[in-house]
C-alpha positions in Angstrom: 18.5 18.1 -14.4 19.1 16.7 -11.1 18.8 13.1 -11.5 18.2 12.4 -7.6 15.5 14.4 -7.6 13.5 13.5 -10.9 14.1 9.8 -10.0 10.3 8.2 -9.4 10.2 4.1 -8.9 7.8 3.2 -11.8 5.2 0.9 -9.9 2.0 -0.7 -11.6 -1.3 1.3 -11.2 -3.0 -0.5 -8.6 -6.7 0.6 -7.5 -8.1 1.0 -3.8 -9.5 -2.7 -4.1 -5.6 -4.0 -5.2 -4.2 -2.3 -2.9 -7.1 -3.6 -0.1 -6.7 -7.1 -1.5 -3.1 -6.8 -0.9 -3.2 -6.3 2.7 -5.5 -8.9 3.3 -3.5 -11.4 1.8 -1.0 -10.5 4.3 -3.5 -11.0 7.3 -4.2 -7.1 7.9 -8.0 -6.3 8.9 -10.0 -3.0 8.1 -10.5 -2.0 11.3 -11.6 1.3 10.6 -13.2 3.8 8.1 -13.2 7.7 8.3 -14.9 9.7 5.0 -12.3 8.1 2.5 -9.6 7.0 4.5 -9.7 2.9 5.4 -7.6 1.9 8.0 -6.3 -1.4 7.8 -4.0 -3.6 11.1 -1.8 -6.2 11.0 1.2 -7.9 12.2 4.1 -8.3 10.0 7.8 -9.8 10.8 6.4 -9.3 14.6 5.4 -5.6 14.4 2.4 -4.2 14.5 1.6 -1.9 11.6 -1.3 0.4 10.4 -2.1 1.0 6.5 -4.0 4.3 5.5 -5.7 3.7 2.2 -7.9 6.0 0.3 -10.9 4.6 -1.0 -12.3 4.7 -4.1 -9.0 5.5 -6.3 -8.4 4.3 -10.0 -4.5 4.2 -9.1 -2.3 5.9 -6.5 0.2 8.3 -7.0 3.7 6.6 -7.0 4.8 8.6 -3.8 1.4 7.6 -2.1 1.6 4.2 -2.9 5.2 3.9 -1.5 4.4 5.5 1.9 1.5 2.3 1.7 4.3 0.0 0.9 6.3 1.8 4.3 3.2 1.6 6.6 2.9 -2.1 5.8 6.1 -2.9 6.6 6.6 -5.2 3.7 9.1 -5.4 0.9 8.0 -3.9 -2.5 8.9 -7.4 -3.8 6.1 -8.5 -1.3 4.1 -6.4 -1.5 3.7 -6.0 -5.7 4.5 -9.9 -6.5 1.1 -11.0 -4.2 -0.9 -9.0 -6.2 -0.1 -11.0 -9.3 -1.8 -14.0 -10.2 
């Protein structure tokens, strides 16, 4: 088994309201809403960035969830040590 290819970051199951919270936390605003897909703005180390986010979802798949973590322009260290409280 290729180990490259079976290699999947294990990230906590976060829901469409963590996720949401998230963002917020770091300044980004919904600024808009299509059927299931929320579309959040923000600014982050200078750049402006746009989040997709289905709404709605118990958890994300890991590969989903990373292209989140990419859009938002934030570290996963950021981006998974906010959520915790």
């Amino acid at each position: 088994m290729d180990t490259a290819r079976s290699y999947m970051p294990k990230y906590p199951k976060l829901s469409s309201k963590d996720v949401e919270k998230i963002l917020m936390k770091y300044g980004f605003e919904l600024v808009s809403q299509k059927g299931s897909h929320r579309q959040f703005k923000g600014i982050v180390r200078g750049r402006k960035r746009r989040v997709t986010v289905l709404a709605d979802r118990k958890s994300f798949h890991p590969k989903t969830l990373k292209s989140m973590i990419r859009q938002s322009g934030l570290t996963e260290e950021e981006f998974f040590t906010s959520g915790k409280k």
